[in-house]
Residue, then its C-alpha position, 0 to 999 in steps of 0.5 A: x500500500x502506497x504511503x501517503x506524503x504529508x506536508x509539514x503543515x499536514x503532518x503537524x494536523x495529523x500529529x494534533x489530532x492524533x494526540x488530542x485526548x479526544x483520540x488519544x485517550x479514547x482507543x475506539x476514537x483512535x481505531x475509527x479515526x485511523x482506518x480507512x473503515x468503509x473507502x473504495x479501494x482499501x482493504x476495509x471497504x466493506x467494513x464499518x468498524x470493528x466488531x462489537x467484542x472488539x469495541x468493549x475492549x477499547x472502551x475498557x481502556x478508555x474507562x481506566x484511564x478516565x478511572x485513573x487519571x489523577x490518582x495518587x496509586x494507579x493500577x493496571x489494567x488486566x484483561x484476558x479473554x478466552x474465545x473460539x476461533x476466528x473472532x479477529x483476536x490477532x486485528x485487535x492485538x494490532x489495533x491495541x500496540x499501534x495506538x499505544x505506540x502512536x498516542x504514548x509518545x516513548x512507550x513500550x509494547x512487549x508481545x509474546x505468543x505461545x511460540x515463535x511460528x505463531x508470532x512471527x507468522x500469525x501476530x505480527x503478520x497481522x501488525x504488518x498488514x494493519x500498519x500499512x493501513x494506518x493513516x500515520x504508517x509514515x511513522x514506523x518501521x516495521x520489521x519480523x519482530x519489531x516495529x520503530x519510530x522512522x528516524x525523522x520522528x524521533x529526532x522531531x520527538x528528542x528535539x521539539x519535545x526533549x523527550x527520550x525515544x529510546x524505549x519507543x517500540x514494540x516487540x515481539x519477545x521469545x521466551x524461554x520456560x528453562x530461563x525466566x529471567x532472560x524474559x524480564x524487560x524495561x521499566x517505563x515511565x511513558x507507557x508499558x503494554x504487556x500483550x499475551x497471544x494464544x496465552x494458554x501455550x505461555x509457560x506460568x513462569x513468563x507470567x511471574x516475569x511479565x509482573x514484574x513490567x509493571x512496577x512503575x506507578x503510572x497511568x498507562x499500564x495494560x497487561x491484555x491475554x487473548x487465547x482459545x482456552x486449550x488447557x484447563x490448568x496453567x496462569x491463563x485457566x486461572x485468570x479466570x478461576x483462583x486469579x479473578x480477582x486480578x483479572x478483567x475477563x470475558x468469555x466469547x462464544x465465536x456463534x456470537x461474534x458478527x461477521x465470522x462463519x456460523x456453519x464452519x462452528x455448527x460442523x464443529x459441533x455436529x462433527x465431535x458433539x456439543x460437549x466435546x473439547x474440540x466444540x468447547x474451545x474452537x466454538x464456545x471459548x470455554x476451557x476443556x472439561x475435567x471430563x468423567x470426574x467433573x461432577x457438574x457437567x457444563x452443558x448443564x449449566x448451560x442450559x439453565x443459563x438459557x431458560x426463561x425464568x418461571x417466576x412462580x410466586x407461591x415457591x418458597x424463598x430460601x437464602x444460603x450463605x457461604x461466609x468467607x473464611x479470609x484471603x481472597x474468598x468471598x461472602x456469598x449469598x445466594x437467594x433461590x425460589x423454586x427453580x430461579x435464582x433470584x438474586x446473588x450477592x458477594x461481599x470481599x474483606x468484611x468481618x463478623x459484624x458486617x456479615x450478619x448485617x448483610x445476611x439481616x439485609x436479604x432477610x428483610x429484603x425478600x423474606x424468606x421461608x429459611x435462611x441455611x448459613x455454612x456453619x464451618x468456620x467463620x458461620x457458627x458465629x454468624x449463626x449464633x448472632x442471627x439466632x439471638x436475634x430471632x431470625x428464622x436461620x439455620x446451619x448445616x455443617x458440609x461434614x455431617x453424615x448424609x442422609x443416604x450415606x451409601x451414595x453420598x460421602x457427607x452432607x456437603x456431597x449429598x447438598x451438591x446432588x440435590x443441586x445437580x438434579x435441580x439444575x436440570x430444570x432450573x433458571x440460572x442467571x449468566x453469571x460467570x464466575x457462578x458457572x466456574x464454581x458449579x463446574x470446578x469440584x471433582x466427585x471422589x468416590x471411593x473403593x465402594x462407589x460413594x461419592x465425595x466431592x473434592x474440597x476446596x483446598x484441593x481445588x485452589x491446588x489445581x489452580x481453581x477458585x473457592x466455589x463460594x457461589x456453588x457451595x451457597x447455592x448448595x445449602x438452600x438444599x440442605x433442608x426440605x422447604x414446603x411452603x412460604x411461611x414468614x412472619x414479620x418479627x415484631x418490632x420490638x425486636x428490631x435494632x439497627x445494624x448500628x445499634x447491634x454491632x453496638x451490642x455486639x462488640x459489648x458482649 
């Protein structure tokens, strides 16, 4: 593609305009301001703009730099995304390093990828492709794996502006498993961007290394992690598990994604089954199965993700509770009528106190038949408050005996079953990190074929988060409920959540 010649007076619009905050600050602007979307005789003349997955990327950078901006301590911004084939991974890669480069004036832009065919031949055979589009193209040198400022911008850049250029690049990094340490990069006060392709194949020490590239306190820090999910182990996997809480993540069904090739997914689905490891990560964008040990298949969470909810207002309402036990678990209260889950609310870092006057909110907000508290560790003494002040509340203990111990090893076991059955009908909102809890314990059932289910330390092990939401859902199950049979308490027994934390810490 011929490159355009600008006059001085040209460049120097182009530089203003491309540098305003309008476009700089805002990647979406940038991407449909710098292509040639829609032009006769481009390569992007039958395309509008990017493709909405796309544009929500972009439009999270923008909405942490306007977070940021200002702070004292900034963070950075991580995002992984797992997906099927074919979404345009490899065009939003080059989008995102060439505006970092273009509106970062002396940034940094290291890209990695699973391994060096995919790299030079896949990652940055795209980049070559979308810079040559761009309408500043003039600025860059592009090469197998690096791309460079022309010469006459960085002495423009080092003399009008007394700003070093060195550090101004974007590369593409090999890495080594056996030498961690030879990964490590730059430290950048003008900008550091971190870009992971076909992630799940990076080997976790690289990723402990990649940390390190942030450490500078400042504005632009991104960290972004594209795969299709083909390990259900490694730091990519668990982004999206024990690592969550770090991490920005979505989840893309390619059948979703506008423009790409629906039969090419349908035949992928038709031919290994809709289940099958090749239909989960080419298509869905969901991490392979554990398989047979899996207790909670994903295709059943699935499809209580697609059913309309029944709405049937003479079910009965039970709240379930898992409280946090420290570190990076969270409170969860999960609230079920009938076969719908009305609502789920997660609290990080609250003590005793503050619990139970978060339990006391669900209780007077949707009034329930029963209210089932995990009574192990942190529970029993949320249990015993919500009891002294007369609530309708009761525990269950996941290692009581089960009431059909040939089958279930434990009460915990026994509540997971009774969830399994109901999922089969039930209405579930699309909530991921509730679908990574019911989906990640393992059943382990011993030499006599009852079934125990793996615990959460077992789990964290594997890489996988503690399943909060699952084990709240679970202990709505713990008791039979047949009817609404609420009463108001008195009002005599109110007291403020104030005024109990008052009594509380008196006691």
């Amino acid at each position: 593609m011929q490159k355009t010649i600008y006059t001085s007076a040209e460049e120097q619009t182009l530089m203003t305009r491309l540098w305003s905050p309008a476009i700089a600050n805002d990647p979406e602007a940038f991407v449909l301001f710098a292509f040639p979307w829609g032009q006769p005789n481009t390569p992007l003349a039958k395309f509008s703009g990017p493709r909405k997955w796309q544009r929500e990327i972009l439009r999270d950078i923008t909405k942490h730099i306007k977070v940021n901006e200002g702070k004292v301590n900034m963070d950075t911004l991580r995002e992984a995304v797992s997906s099927g084939r074919g979404i345009g991974k490899s065009a939003l890669v080059s989008w995102l390093i060439l505006w970092m480069l273009s509106t970062r004036i002396g940034s940094t832009v290291i890209v990695s990828a699973n391994s060096e065919a995919q790299l030079r031949s896949v990652t940055w055979g795209e980049l070559t492709k979308w810079q040559a589009m761009i309408i500043n193209s003039h600025w860059w040198e592009i090469s197998a794996t690096k791309i460079v400022p022309a010469q006459w911008l960085t002495e423009l850049v080092e003399r009008d502006l007394k700003k070093g250029t060195r550090y101004w690049a974007a590369e593409g990094k090999l890495w080594s498993e056996e030498n961690p340490d030879a990964y490590a990069g730059v430290h950048n006060h003008d900008g550091m961007m971190l870009i992971f392709d076909e992630a799940s194949g990076i080997a976790d020490a690289i990723w402990s290394v990649g940390a390190g590239f942030f450490t500078e306190n400042i504005l632009d820090r991104y960290w972004f992690a594209f795969s299709n999910p083909r390990r259900n182990s490694g730091y990519f996997f668990e982004t999206f598990n024990s690592k969550r809480d770090f991490w920005q993540t979505r989840q893309i069904d390619a059948r979703t994604v506008e423009g790409t090739d629906k039969q090419v997914y349908e035949q992928i689905i038709a031919e290994y089954g809709e289940d099958s490891i090749q239909a989960r990560v080419e298509v869905y964008g969901d991490f392979p199965s554990a398989g047979e040990d899996q207790f909670i298949s994903p295709m059943i969470v699935e499809d209580a993700f697609k059913r309309p909810k029944y709405k049937d207002e003479t079910a009965p309402i039970v709240i379930g509770v898992d409280p946090a036990r420290g570190g990076l678990d969270s409170t969860v209260i999960v609230v079920r009528r009938g076969r719908d889950i009305v609502a789920i609310k997660r609290y990080k870092g609250e003590d005793t106190m503050s619990i139970v006057g978060r339990v006391i909110d669900a209780i007077d907000e949707f009034k329930p038949t029963l209210t089932v508290i995990d009574e192990g560790g942190l529970g029993y003494g949320i249990l015993d408050r919500l009891n002294e002040q007369r609530y309708k509340v009761r525990g269950v203990n996941f290692g009581w005996k089960a009431k059909n111990p040939v089958m279930w090893g434990n009460k915990r076991a026994e509540m997971w079953g009774a969830m399994r059955e109901w999922l089969k009908t039930a209405s579930i909102p699309q909530d991921k990190m509730l679908k990574d809890d019911l989906v990640g314990p393992m059943k382990k059932p011993n030499s006599a074929g009852t079934i125990f289910l793996e615990g959460k330390k077992e789990m964290k092990s594997r890489g996988l988060a503690s399943p909060d939401a699952a084990d709240a859902l679970a202990v709505t199950f713990a008791y039979p409920v047949a009817h609404r049979e609420y009463v108001e308490r008195p009002r005599t027994l109110t007291m403020s959540r104030e005024s109990m934390a008052g009594s509380w810490m008196g006691a």
